[in-house]
C-alpha positions in Angstrom: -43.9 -16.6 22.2 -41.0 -15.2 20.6 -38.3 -17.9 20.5 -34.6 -16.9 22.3 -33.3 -16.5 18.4 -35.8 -14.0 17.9 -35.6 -12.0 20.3 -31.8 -11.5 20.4 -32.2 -10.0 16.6 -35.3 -7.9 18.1 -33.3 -6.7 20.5 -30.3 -6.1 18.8 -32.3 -4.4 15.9 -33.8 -2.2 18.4 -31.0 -1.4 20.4 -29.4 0.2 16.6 -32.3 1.5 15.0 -31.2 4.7 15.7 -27.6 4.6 14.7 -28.7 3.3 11.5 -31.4 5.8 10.1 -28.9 8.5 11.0 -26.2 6.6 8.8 -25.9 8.5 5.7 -26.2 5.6 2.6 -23.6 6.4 -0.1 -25.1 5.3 -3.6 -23.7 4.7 -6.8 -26.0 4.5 -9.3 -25.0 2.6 -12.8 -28.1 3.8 -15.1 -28.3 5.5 -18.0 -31.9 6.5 -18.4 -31.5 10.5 -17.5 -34.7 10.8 -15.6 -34.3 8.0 -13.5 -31.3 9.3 -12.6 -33.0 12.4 -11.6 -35.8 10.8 -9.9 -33.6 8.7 -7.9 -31.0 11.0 -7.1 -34.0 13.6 -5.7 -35.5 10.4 -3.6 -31.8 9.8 -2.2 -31.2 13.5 -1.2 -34.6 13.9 0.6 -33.4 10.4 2.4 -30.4 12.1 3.5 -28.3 9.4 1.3 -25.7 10.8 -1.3 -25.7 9.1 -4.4 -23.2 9.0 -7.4 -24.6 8.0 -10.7 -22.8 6.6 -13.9 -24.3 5.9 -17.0 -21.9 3.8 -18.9 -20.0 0.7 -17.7 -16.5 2.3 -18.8 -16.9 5.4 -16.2 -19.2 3.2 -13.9 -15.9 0.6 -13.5 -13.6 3.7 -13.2 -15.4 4.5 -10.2 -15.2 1.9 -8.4 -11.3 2.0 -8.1 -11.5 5.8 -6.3 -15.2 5.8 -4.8 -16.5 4.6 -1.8 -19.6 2.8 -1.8 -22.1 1.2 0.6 -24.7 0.1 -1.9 -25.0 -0.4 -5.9 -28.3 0.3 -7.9 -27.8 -1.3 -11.4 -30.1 -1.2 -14.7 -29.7 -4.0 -16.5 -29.4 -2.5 -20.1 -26.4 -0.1 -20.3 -24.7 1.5 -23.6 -21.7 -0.8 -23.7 -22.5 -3.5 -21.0 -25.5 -5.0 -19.1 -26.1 -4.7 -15.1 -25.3 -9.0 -15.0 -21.8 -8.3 -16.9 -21.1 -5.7 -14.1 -22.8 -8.0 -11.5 -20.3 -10.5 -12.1 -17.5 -8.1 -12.9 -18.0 -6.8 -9.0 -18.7 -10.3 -7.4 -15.8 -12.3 -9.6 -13.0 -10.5 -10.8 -13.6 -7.4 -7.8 -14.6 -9.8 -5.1 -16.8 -7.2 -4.0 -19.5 -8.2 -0.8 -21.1 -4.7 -1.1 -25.1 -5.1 -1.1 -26.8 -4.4 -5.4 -29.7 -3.3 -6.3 -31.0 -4.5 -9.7 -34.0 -1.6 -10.8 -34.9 -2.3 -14.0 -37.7 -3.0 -16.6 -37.2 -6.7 -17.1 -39.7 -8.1 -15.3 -39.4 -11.9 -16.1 -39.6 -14.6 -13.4 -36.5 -15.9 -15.3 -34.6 -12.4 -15.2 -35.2 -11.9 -11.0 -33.4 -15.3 -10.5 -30.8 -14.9 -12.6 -29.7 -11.6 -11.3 -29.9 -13.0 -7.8 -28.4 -16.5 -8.7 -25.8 -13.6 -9.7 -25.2 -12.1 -6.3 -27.4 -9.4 -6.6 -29.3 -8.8 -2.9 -32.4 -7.2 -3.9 -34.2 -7.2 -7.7 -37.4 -4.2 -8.1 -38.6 -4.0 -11.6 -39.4 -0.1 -12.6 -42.0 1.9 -12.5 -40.5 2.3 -8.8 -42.0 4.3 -6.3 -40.5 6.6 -3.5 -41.1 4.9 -0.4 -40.6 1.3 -1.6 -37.7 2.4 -3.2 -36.0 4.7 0.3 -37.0 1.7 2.5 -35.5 -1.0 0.4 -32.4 0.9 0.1 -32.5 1.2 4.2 -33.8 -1.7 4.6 -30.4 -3.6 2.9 -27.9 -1.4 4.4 -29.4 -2.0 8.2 -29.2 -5.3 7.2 -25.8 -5.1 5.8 -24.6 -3.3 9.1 -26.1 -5.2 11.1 -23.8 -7.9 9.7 -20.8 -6.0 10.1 -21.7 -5.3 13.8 -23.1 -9.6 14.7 -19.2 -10.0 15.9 -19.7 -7.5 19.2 -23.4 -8.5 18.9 -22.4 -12.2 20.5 -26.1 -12.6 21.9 -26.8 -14.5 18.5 -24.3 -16.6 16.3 -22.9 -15.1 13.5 -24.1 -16.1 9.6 -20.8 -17.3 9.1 -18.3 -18.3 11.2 -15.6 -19.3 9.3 -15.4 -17.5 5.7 -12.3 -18.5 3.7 -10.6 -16.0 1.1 -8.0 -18.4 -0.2 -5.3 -19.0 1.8 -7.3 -17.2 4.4 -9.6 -18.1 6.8 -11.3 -15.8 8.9 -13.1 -17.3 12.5 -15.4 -15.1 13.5 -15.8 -17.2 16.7 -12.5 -17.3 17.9 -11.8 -13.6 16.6 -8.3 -15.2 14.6 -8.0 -15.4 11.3 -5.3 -18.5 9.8 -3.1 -18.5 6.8 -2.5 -21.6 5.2 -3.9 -23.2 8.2 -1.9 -21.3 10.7 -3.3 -18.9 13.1 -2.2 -15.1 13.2 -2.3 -13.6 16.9 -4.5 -10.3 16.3 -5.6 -8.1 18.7 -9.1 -7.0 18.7 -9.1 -4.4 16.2 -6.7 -5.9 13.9 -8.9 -8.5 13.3 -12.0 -6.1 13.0 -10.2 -4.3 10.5 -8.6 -7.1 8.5 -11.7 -9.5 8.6 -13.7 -5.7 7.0 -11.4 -5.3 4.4 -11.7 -9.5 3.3 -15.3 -8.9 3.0 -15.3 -6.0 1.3 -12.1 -7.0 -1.4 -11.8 -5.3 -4.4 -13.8 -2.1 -2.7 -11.9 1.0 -2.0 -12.5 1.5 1.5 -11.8 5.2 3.2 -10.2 6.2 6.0 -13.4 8.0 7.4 -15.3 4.5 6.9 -12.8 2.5 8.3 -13.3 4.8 11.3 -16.7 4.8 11.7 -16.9 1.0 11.5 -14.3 -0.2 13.6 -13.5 2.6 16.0 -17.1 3.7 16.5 -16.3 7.3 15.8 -16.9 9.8 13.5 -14.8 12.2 15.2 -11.1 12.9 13.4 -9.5 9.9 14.8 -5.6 10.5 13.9 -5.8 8.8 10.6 -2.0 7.4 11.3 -4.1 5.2 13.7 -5.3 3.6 10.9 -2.4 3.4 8.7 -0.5 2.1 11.8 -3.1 -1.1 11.8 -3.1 -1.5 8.3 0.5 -1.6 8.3 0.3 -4.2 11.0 -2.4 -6.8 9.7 -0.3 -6.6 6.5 2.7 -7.7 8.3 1.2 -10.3 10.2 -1.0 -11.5 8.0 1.9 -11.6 5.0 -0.5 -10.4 2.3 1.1 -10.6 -1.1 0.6 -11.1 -4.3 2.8 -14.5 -3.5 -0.2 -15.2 -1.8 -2.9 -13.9 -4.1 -3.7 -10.9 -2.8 -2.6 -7.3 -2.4 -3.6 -4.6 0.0 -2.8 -0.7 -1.5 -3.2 2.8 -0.3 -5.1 5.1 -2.4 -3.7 8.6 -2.2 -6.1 10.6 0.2 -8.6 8.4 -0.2 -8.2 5.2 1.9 -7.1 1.4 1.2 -8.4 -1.4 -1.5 -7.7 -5.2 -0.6 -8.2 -7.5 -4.2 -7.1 -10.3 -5.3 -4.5 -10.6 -8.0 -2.4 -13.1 -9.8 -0.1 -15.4 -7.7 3.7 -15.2 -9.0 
């Protein structure tokens, strides 16, 4: 007998599937082996997935200040740096919560636990195959959405309720998020948005993202509908460099919340 935990995720898995495979997967790829990058841009196309591939940690880096990305495939040896330099460059200095991919040739007991000691969600050592490949990549993006979606999904309790981002705290159970211990009235959205943009600092975020994850919609919502609630959790929520953190709009592209250096 399924226990009650069990089948709230069945059910909310079921009740998504759908909305998920038809999610389009937007890759970026950090490899510099040509024909890998051929073989898995060709897997990612026939997926339905766009992918964006780099082959050096310079342009790779670049990237990530003007692209939008749901899901990072590193290699682990790289012209100028290695996939764990870039690991820890995303999940230190970036702050970046978006799910990695190691694919690479090292296939040491020893080199799978560091690289998920280092944040990395998923480790598959190459030759790699089409489908194992595909589903994997699916596979961590349902998983990261369904994360995204557990705060409307109250049928099970959320990974985390409270996540701190110093001086924030964000309570996913009481939907309020505190700033050096005081709570911020938000309404719903606001706190959808802001609590988004927390876990995915140092990630440029687009407007057409932002969107389909918190309005439901991939219809042209009037984009000053989001500027207007960016505008507002950043009032509220007094972010500033004062308090370690800055939220900026990228021209045409959408908005990037990272941490920087307290005056």
């Amino acid at each position: 007998m399924l226990s009650l935990y069990c089948k709230a995720m069945y059910g909310i898995i079921n009740s998504n599937m759908n909305g998920y495979e038809d999610f389009i997967v937007h890759i970026g790829l950090l490899e510099d082996d040509l024909n890998q990058i051929e073989l898995i841009s060709l897997w990612a196309s026939e997926a339905g997935d766009q992918l964006q591939s780099y082959t050096t940690g310079k342009s790779f880096r670049a990237a990530m200040d003007t692209e939008n990305f749901d899901l990072l495939v590193l290699d682990w040896h790289l012209p100028d740096t290695t996939g764990i330099d870039e690991l820890d460059w995303l999940r230190g200095e970036k702050a970046c919560r978006i799910p990695i991919i190691f694919i690479t040739s090292r296939d040491s007991e020893e080199s799978v636990v560091e690289a998920l000691d280092h944040g990395a969600d998923d480790y598959m050592v190459k030759p790699v195959n089409k489908a194992v490949t595909v589903a994997r990549i699916k596979a961590l993006q349902r998983r990261n959405q369904l994360g995204d979606s557990a705060s409307t999904e109250r049928a099970i309790p959320a990974v985390a309720d409270i996540e701190s981002f110093e001086p924030y705290l964000v309570n996913e159970l009481e939907h309020s998020i505190s700033v050096q211990g005081e709570a911020v009235r938000l309404t719903h959205k606001e706190f959808e948005l802001a609590a988004y943009l927390f876990r995915n600092a140092g990630c440029l975020v687009s407007r057409e993202t932002l969107m389909e994850r918190i309005w439901g919609t991939r219809a042209d919502l009037n984009t000053r509908t989001v500027d207007t609630h960016v505008s507002r959790i950043r009032s509220k929520l007094d972010i500033n460099p004062a308090f370690g953190w800055q939220l900026s709009s990228i021209y045409q592209r959408g908005y990037r919340l990272f941490r920087v250096t307290r005056d």
